[in-house]
C-alpha positions in Angstrom: -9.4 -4.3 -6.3 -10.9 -1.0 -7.2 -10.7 0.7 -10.4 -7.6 2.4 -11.5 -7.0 6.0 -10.5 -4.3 8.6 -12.1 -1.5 9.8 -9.6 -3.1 13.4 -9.5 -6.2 12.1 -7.6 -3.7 10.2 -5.2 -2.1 13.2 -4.0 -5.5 14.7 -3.3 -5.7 12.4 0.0 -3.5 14.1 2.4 -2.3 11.0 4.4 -0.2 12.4 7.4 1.6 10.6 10.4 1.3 12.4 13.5 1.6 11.2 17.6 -1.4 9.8 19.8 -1.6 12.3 22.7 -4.7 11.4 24.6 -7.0 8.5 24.5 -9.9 7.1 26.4 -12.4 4.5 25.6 -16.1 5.9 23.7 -18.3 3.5 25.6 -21.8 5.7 23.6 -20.5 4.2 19.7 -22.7 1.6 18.8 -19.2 -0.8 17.5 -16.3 -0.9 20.4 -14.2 1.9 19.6 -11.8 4.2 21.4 -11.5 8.1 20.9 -7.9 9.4 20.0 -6.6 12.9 19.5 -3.7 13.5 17.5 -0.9 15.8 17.1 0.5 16.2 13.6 2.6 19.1 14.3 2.3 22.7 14.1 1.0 22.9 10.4 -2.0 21.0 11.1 -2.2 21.1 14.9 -4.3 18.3 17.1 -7.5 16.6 15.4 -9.5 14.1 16.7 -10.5 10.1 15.7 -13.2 7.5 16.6 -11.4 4.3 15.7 -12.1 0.9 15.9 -9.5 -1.0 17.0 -10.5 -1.9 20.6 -8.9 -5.7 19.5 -5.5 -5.2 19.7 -5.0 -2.0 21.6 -5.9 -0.7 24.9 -6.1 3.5 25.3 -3.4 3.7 28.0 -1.1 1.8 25.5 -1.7 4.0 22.5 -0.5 7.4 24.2 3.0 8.3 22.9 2.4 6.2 20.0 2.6 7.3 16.2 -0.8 6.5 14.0 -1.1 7.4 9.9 -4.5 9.5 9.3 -6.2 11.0 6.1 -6.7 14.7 7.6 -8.6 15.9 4.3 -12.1 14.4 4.7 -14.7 16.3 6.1 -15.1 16.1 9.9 -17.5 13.2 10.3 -20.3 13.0 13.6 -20.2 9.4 15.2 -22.7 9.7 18.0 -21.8 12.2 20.1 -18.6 12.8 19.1 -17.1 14.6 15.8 -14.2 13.0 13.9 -11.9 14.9 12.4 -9.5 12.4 10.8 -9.7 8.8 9.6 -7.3 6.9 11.1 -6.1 3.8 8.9 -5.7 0.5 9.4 -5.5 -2.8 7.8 -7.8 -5.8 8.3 -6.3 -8.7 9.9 -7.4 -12.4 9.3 -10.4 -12.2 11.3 -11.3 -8.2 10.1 -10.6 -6.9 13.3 -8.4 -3.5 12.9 -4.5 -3.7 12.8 -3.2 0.4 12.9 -0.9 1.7 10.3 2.1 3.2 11.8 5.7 4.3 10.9 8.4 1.2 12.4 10.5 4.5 13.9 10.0 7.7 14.5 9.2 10.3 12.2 8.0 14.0 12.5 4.7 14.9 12.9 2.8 15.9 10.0 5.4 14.1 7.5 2.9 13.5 4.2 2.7 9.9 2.7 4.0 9.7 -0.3 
C-alpha cells in the first residue's frame, strides 16, 4: 500500500468515464498495446490512449464501449504516438490488464468520486 494521502490531493486526479469511439491496434509500441480515442462529452471533448490491454480485448470489440481515464496528466509520447489520457485498469492474476468500466451506462464525462 502507499502512504496515506488527504482527500484534497484525491480530488486533484480528475478520473472521468467517457465512450470508446475508434480503436485500432499500435503494432510500433514496444509492449502489445492498442490505440483508443475517447469521447468524454462536450466539456472535455475526444482524447486519445495507448493502453495495454491486448489480453482480453480485441479493438473491434472495444468500440461503443465505456472506459474510466485520468484526463489530468500531461499528454505523454509513447513512440510515435501522444497519449492524452491514462486509461485504468486493474491487474489480473497473471498482471495482464483488466479495464475499469461503469456496469451500465453513464454520461460521458461523469467525474469519479
Amino acid at each position: 500500500m502507499t502512504p496515506e494521502i488527504k482527500f484534497d490531493d484525491f480530488l486533484k486526479v480528475d478520473v472521468r468515464v467517457g465512450t470508446v469511439i475508434a480503436a485500432e491496434t499500435f503494432p510500433e509500441a514496444r509492449k502489445p498495446a492498442i490505440k483508443l480515442t475517447i469521447d468524454f462529452g462536450a466539456d472535455i471533448g475526444t482524447r486519445r490512449s495507448s493502453a495495454q490491454i491486448t489480453k482480453y480485448y480485441k479493438p473491434e470489440e472495444l468500440v461503443g464501449t465505456q472506459v474510466v481515464a485520468v484526463v489530468n496528466f500531461p499528454p505523454r509520447q509513447i513512440g510515435p504516438f501522444m497519449s492524452q489520457v491514462l486509461t485504468l485498469g486493474v491487474p489480473d492474476e497473471n498482471g495482464e490488464v483488466v479495464l475499469l468500466r461503469p456496469t451500465v451506462p453513464v454520461p460521458n464525462g461523469g467525474r469519479l468520486f
